[in-house]
Every structure is written in structure tokens, then in C-alpha cells.
Biopython code that builds the backbone (N, CA, C, O; Angstrom):
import numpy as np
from Bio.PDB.StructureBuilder import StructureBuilder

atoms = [
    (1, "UNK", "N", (51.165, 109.188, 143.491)),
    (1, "UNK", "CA", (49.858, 108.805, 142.981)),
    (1, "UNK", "C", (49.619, 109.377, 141.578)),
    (1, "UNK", "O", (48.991, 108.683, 140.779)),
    (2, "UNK", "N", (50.167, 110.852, 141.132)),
    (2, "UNK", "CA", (49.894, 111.253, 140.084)),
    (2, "UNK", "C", (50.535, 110.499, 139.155)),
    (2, "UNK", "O", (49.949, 110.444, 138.074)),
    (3, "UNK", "N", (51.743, 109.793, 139.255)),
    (3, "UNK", "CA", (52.337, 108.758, 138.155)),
    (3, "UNK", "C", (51.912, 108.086, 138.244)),
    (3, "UNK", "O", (51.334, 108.173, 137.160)),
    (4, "UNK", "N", (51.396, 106.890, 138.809)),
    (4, "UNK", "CA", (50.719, 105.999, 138.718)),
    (4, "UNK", "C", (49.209, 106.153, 137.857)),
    (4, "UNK", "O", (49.126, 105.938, 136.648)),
    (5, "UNK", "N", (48.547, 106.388, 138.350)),
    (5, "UNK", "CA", (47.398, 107.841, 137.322)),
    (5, "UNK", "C", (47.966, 107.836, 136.020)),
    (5, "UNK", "O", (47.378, 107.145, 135.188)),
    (6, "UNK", "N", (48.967, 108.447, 135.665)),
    (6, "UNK", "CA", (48.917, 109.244, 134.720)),
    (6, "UNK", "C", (49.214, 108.307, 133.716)),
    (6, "UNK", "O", (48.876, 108.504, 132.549)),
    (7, "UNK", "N", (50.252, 106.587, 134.335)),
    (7, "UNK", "CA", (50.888, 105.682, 133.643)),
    (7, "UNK", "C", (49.546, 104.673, 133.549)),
    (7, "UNK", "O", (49.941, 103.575, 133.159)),
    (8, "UNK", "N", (48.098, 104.672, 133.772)),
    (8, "UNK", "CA", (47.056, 103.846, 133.485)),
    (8, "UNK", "C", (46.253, 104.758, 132.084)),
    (8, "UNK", "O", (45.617, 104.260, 131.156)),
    (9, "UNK", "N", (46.532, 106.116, 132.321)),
    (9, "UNK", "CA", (45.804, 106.425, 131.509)),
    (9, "UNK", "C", (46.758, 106.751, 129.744)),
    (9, "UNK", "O", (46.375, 107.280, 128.701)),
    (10, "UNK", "N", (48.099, 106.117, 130.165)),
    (10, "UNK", "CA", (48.739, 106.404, 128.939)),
    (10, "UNK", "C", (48.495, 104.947, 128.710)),
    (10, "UNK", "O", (48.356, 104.773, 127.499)),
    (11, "UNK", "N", (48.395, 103.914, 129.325)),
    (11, "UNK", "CA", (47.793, 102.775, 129.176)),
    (11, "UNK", "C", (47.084, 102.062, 128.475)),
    (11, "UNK", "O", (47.139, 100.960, 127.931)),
    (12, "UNK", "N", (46.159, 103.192, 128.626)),
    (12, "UNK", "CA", (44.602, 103.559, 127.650)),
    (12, "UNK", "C", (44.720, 103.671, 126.436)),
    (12, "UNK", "O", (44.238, 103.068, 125.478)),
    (13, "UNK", "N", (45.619, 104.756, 126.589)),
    (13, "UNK", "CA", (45.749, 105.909, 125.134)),
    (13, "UNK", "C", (46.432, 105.085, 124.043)),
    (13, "UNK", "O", (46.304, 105.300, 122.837)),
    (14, "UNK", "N", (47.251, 104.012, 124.653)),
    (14, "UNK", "CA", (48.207, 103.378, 123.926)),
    (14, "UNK", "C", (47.253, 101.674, 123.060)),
    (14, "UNK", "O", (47.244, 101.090, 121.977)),
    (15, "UNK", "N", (46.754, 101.581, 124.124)),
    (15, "UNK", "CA", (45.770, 100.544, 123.763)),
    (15, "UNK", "C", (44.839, 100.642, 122.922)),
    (15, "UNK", "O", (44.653, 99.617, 122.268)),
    (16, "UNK", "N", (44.140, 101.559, 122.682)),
    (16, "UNK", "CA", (43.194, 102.748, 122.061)),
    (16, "UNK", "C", (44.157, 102.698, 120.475)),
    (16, "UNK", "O", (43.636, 102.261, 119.449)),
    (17, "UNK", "N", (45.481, 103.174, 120.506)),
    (17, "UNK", "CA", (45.651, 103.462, 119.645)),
    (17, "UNK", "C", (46.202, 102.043, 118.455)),
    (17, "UNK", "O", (46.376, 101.984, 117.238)),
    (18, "UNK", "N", (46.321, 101.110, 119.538)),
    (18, "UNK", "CA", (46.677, 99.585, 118.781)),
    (18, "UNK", "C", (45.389, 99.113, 118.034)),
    (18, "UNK", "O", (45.301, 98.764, 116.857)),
    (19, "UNK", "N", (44.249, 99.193, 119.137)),
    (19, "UNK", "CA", (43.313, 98.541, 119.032)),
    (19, "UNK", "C", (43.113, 99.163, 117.850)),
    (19, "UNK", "O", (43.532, 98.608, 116.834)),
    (20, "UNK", "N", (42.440, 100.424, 117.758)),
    (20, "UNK", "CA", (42.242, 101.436, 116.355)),
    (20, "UNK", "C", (42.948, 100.970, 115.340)),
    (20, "UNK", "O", (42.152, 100.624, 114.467)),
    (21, "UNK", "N", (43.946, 100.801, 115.041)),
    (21, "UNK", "CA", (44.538, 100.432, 113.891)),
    (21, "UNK", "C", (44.480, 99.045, 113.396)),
    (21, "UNK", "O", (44.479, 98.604, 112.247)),
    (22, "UNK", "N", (44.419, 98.318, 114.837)),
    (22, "UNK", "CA", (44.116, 97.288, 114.145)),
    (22, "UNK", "C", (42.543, 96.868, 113.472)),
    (22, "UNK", "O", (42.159, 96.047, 112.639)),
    (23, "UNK", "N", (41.930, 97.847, 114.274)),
    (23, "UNK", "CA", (40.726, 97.643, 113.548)),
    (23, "UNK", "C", (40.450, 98.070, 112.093)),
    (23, "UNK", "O", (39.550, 97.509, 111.469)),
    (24, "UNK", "N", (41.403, 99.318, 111.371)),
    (24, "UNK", "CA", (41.167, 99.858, 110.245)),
    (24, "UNK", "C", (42.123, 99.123, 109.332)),
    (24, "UNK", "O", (42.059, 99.263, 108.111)),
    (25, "UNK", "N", (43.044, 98.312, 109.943)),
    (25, "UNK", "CA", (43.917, 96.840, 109.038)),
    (25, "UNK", "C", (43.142, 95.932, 109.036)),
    (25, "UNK", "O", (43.151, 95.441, 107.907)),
    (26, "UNK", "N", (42.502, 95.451, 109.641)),
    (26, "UNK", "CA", (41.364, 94.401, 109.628)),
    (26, "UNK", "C", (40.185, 95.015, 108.640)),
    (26, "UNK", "O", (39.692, 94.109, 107.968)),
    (27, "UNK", "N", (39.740, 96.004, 108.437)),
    (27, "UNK", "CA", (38.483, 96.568, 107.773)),
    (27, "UNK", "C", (39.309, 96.882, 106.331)),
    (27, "UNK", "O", (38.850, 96.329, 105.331)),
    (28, "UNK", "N", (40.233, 97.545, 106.205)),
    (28, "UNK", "CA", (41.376, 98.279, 104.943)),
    (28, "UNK", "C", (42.038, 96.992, 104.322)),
    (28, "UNK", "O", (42.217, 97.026, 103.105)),
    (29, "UNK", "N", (42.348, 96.081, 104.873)),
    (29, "UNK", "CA", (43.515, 95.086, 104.453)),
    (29, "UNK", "C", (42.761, 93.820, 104.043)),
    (29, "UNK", "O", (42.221, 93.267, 103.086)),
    (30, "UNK", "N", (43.026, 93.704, 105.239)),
    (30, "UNK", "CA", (42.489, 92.265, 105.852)),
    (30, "UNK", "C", (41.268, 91.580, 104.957)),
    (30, "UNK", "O", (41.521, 90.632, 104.213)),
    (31, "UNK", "N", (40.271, 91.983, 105.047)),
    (31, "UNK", "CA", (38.797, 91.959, 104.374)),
    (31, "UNK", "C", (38.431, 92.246, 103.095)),
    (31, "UNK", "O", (37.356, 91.984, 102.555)),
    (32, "UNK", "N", (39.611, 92.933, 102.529)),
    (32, "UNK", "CA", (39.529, 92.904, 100.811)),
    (32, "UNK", "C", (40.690, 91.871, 100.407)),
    (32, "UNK", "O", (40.535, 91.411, 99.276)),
    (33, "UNK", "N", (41.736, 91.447, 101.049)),
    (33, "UNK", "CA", (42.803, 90.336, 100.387)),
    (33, "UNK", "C", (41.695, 88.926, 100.634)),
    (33, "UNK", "O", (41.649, 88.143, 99.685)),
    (34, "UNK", "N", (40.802, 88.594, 101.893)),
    (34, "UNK", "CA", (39.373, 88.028, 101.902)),
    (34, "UNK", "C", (38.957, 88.017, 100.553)),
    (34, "UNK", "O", (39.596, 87.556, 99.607)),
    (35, "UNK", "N", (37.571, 88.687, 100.516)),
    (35, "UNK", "CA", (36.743, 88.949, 99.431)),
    (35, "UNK", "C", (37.483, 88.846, 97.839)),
    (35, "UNK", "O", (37.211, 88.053, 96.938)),
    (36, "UNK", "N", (38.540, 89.980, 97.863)),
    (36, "UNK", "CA", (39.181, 90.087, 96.543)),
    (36, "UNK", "C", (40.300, 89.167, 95.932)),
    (36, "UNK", "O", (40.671, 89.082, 94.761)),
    (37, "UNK", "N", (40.782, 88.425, 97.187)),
    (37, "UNK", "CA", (41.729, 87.479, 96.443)),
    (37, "UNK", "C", (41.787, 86.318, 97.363)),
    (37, "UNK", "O", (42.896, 85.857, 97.634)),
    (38, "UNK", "N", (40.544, 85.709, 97.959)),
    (38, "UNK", "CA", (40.345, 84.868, 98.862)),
    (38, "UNK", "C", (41.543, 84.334, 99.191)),
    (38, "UNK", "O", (42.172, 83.538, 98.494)),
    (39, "UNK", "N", (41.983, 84.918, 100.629)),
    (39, "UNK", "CA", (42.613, 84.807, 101.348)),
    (39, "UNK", "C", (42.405, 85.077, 103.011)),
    (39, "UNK", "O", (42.715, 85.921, 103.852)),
    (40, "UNK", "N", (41.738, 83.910, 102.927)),
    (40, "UNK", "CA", (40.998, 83.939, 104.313)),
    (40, "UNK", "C", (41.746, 84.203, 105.763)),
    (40, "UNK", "O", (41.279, 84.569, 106.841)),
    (41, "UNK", "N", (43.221, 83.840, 105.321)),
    (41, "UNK", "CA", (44.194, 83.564, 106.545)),
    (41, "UNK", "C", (44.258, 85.500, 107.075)),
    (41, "UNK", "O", (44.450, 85.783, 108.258)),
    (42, "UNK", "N", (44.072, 86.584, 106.027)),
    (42, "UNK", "CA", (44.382, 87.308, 106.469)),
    (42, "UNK", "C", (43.605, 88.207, 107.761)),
    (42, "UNK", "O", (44.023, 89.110, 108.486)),
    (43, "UNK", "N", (42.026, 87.366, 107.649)),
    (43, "UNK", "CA", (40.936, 88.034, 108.564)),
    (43, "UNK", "C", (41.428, 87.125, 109.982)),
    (43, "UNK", "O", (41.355, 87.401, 111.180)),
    (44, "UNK", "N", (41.794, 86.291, 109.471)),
    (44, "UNK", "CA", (42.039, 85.273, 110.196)),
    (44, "UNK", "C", (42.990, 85.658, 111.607)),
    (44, "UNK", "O", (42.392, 85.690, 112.682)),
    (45, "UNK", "N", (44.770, 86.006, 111.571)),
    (45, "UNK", "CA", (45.674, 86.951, 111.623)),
    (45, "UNK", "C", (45.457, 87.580, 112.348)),
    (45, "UNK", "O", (45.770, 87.451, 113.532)),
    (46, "UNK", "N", (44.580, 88.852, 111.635)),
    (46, "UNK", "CA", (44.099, 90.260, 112.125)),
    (46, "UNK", "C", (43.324, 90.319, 112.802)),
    (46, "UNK", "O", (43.231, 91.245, 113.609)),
    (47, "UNK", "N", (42.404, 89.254, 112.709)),
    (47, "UNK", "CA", (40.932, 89.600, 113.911)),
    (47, "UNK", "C", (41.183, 88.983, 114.900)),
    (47, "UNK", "O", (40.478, 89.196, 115.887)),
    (48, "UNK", "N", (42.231, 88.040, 114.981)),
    (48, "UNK", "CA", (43.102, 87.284, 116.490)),
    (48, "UNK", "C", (43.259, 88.424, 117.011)),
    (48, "UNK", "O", (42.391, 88.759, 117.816)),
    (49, "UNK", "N", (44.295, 89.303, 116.763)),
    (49, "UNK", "CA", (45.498, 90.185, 117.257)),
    (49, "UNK", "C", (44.099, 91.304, 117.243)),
    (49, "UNK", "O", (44.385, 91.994, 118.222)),
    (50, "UNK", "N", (43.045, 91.754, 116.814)),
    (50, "UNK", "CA", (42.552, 92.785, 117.038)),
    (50, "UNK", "C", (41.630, 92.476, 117.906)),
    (50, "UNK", "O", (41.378, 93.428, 118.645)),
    (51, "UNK", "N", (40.788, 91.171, 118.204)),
    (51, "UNK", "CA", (40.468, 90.658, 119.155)),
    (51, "UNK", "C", (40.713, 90.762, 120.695)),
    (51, "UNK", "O", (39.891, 91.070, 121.558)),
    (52, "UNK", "N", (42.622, 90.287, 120.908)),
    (52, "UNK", "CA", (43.106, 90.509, 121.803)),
    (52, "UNK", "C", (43.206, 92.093, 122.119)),
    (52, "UNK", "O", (42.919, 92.627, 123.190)),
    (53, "UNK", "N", (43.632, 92.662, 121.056)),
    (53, "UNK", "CA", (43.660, 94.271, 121.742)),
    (53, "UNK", "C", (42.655, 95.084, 122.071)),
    (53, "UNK", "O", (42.714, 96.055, 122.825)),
    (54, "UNK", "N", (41.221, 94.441, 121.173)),
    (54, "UNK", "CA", (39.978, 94.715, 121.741)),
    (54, "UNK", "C", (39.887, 94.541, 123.813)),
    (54, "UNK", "O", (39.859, 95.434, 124.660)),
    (55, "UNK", "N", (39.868, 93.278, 123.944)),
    (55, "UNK", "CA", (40.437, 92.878, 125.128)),
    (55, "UNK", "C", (41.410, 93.598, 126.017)),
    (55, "UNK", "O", (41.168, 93.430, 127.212)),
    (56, "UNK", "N", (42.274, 94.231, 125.792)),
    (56, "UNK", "CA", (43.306, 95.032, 126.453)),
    (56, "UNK", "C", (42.826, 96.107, 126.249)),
    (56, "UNK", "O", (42.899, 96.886, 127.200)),
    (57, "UNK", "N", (42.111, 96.639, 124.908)),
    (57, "UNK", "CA", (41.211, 98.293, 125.722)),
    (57, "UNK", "C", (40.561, 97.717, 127.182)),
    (57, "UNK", "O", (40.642, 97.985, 128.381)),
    (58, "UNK", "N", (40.121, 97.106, 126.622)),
    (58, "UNK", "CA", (38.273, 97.127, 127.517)),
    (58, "UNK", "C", (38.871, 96.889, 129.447)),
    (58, "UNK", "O", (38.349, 97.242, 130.504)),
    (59, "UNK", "N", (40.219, 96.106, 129.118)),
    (59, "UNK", "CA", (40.669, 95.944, 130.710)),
    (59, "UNK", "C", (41.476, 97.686, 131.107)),
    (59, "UNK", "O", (41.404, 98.308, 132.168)),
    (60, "UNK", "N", (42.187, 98.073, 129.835)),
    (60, "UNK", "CA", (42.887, 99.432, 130.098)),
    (60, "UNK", "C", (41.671, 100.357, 130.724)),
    (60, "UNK", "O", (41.962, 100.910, 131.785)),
    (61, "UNK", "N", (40.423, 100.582, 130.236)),
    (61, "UNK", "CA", (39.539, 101.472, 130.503)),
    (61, "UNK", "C", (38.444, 100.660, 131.684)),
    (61, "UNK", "O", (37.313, 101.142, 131.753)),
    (62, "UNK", "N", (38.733, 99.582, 132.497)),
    (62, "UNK", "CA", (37.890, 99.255, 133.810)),
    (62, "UNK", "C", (39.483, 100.079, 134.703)),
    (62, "UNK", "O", (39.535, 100.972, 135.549)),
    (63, "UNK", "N", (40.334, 99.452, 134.174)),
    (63, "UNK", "CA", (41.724, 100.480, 134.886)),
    (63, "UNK", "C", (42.003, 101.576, 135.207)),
    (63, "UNK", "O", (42.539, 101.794, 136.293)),
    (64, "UNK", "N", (41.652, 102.719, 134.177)),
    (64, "UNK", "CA", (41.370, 103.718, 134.402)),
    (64, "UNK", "C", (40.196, 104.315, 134.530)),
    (64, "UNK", "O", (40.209, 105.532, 134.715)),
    (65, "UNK", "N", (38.860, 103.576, 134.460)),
    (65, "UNK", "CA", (37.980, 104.384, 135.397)),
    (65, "UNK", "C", (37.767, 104.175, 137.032)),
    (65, "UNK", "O", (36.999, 104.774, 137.786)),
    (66, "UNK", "N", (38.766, 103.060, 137.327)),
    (66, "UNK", "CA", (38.408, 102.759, 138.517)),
    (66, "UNK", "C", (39.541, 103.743, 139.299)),
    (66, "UNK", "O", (39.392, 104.218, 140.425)),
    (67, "UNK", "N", (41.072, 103.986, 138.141)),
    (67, "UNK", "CA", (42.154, 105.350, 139.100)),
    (67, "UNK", "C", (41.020, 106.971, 138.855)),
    (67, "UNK", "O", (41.149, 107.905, 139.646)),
    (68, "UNK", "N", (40.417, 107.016, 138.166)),
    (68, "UNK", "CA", (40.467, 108.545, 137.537)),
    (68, "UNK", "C", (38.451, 108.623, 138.051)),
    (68, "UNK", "O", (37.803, 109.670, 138.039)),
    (69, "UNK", "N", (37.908, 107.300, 138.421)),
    (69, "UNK", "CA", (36.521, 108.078, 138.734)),
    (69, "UNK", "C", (35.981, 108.126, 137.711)),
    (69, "UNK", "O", (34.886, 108.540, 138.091)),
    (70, "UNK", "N", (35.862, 107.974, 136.218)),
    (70, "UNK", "CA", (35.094, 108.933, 135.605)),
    (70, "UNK", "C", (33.512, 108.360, 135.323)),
    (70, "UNK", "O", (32.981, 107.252, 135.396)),
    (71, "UNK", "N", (33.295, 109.016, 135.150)),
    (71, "UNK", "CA", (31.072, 109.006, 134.782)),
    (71, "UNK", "C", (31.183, 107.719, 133.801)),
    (71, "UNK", "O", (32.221, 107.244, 133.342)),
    (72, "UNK", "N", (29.884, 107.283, 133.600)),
    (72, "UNK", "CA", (29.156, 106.060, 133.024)),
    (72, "UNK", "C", (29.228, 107.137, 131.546)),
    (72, "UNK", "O", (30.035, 106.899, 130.647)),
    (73, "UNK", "N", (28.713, 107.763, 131.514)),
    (73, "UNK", "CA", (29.106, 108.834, 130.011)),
    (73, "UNK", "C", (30.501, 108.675, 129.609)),
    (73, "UNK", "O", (30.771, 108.583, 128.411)),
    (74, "UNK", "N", (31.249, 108.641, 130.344)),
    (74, "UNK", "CA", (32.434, 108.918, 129.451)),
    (74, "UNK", "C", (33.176, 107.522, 129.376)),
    (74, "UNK", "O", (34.056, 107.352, 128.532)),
    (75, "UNK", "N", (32.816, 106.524, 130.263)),
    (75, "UNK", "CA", (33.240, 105.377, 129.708)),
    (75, "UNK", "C", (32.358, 104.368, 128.622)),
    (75, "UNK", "O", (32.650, 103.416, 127.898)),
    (76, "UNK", "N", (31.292, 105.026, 128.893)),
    (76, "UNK", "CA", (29.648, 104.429, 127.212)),
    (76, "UNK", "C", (30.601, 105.142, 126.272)),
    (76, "UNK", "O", (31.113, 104.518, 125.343)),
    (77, "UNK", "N", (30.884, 106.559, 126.498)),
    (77, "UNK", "CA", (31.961, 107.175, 125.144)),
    (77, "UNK", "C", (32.990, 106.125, 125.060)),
    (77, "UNK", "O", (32.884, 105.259, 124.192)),
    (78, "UNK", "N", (33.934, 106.128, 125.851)),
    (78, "UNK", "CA", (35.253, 105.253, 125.214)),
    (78, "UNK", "C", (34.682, 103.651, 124.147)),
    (78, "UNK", "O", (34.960, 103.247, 123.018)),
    (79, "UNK", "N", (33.862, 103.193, 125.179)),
    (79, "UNK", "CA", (33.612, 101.655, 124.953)),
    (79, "UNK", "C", (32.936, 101.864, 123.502)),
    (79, "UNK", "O", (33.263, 101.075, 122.616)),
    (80, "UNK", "N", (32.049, 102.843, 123.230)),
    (80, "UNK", "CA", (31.331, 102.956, 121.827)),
    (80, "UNK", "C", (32.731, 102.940, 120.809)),
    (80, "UNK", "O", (33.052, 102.054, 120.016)),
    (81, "UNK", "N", (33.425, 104.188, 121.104)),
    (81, "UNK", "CA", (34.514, 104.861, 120.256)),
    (81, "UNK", "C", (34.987, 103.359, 120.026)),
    (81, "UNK", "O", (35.269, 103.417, 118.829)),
    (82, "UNK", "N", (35.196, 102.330, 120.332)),
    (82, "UNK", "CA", (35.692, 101.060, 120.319)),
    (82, "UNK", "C", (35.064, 100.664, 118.806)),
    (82, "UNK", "O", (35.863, 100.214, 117.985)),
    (83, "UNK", "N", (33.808, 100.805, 118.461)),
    (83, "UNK", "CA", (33.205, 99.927, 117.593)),
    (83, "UNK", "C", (33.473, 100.751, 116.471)),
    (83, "UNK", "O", (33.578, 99.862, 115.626)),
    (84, "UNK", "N", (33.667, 101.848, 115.830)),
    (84, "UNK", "CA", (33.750, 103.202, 115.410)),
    (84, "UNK", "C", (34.855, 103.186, 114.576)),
    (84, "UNK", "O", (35.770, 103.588, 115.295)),
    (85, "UNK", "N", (35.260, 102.976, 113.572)),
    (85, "UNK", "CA", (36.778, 103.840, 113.005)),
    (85, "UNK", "C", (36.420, 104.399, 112.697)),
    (85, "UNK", "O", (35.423, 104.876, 112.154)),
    (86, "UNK", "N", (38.558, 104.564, 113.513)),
    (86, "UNK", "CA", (38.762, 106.359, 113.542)),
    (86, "UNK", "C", (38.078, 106.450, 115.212)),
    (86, "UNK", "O", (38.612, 107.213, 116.017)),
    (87, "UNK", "N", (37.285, 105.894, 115.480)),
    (87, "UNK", "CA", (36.700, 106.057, 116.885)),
    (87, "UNK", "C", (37.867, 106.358, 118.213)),
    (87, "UNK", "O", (38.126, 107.449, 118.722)),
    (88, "UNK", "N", (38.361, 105.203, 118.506)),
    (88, "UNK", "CA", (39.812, 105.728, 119.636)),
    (88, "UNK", "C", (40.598, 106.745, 118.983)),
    (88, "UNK", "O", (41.158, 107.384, 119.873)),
    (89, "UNK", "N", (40.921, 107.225, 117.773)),
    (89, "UNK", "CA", (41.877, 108.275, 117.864)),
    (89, "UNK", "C", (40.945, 109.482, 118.068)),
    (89, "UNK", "O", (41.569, 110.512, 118.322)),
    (90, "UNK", "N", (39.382, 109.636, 118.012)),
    (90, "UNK", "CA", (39.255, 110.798, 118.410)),
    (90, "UNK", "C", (39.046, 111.061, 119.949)),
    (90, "UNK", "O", (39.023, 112.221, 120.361)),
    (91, "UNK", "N", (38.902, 110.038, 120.761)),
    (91, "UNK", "CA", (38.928, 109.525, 121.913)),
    (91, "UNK", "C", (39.733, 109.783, 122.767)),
    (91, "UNK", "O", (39.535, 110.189, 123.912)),
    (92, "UNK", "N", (40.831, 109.521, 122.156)),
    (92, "UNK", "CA", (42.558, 109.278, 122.398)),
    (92, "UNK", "C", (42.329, 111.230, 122.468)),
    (92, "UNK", "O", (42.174, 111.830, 123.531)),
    (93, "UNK", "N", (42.357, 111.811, 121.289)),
    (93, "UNK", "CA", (42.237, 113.796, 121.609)),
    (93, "UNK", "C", (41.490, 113.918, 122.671)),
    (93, "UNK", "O", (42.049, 114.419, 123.646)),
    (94, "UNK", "N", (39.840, 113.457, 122.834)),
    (94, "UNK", "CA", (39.392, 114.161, 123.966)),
    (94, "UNK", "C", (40.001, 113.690, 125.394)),
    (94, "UNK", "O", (39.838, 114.460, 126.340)),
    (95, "UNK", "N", (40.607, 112.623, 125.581)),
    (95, "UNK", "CA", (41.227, 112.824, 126.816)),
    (95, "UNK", "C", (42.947, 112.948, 127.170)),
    (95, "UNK", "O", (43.559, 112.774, 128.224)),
    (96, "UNK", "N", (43.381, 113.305, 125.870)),
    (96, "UNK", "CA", (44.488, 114.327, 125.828)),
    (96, "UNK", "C", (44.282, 115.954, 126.166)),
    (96, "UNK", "O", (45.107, 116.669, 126.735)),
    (97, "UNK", "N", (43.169, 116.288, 125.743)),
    (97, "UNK", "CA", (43.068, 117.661, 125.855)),
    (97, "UNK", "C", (42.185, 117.900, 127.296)),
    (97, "UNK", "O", (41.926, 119.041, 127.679)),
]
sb = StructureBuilder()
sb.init_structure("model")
sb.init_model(0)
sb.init_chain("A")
sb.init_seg("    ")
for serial, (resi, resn, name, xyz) in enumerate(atoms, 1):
    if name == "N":
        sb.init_residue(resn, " ", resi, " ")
    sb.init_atom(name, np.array(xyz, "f"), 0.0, 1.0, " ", f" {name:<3s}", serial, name[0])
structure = sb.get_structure()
């Protein structure tokens, strides 16, 4: 049981950490080759693929609160940390540590 556990919540961590980046390539990249050199295809791209991994947090963390139990607090934390850069990687520490 503890592997199983432990392989939902690296699950998380991993999803967390896609999603995150893709959100700060979509906000960093993506949205100024947009604006600055209209190139629409690139929001385009990025907000698919960050979309979907949006999507794969949000199922990783009904996954692991339903193995691990945890409080309406700490999954309002994860799901916020979602909207946030930089948000899942500090996320990603508090439930590493």
C-alpha cells in the first residue's frame, strides 16, 4: 500500500511540475512571440498542452486526496498553487518536506 501511495503522490509532484512550466512558457514565451511578433500559433501550442496538463494536475490531486485523506485546506492549497507562478513548485516543497 505504501508504494502505491507513494507512486500517486509522485504523480502529483510530476504533474505539478509539467503543468508549472508550462504555465511560465505560456506566460514567458508564448505571449510575448503573440503580442511582440504576432505569432498567434505560439499561445495557441502552449495553452493546448498546458490546458491538458492543467487537466492531469487536477485528476493527479482528486488521486491523491482520495489515497492520502488530506483536508479541503490543503487541496484549496494545491488547486490555488495551480493559478500562481512558481505556484506548484512551491507546492511540489511543501509536500516533499
Amino acid at each position: 500500500m505504501l508504494q502505491r501511495s507513494q507512486r500517486s503522490l509522485n504523480t502529483l509532484r510530476y504533474a505539478g511540475w509539467a503543468e508549472g512550466l508550462s504555465f511560465l512558457i505560456l506566460l514567458c514565451i508564448a505571449m510575448p512571440l503573440k503580442y511582440a511578433f504576432d505569432m498567434p500559433k505560439a499561445v495557441l501550442i502552449v495553452g493546448i498542452t498546458h490546458g491538458f496538463l492543467f487537466v492531469l494536475y487536477l485528476l493527479s490531486l482528486a488521486w491523491v486526496t482520495l489515497q492520502h485523506r488530506w483536508s479541503i485546506k490543503r487541496v484549496f492549497g494545491a488547486f490555488i498553487a495551480a493559478f500562481i507562478p512558481f505556484g506548484p513548485f512551491v507546492f511540489d516543497r511543501r509536500i516533499r518536506n
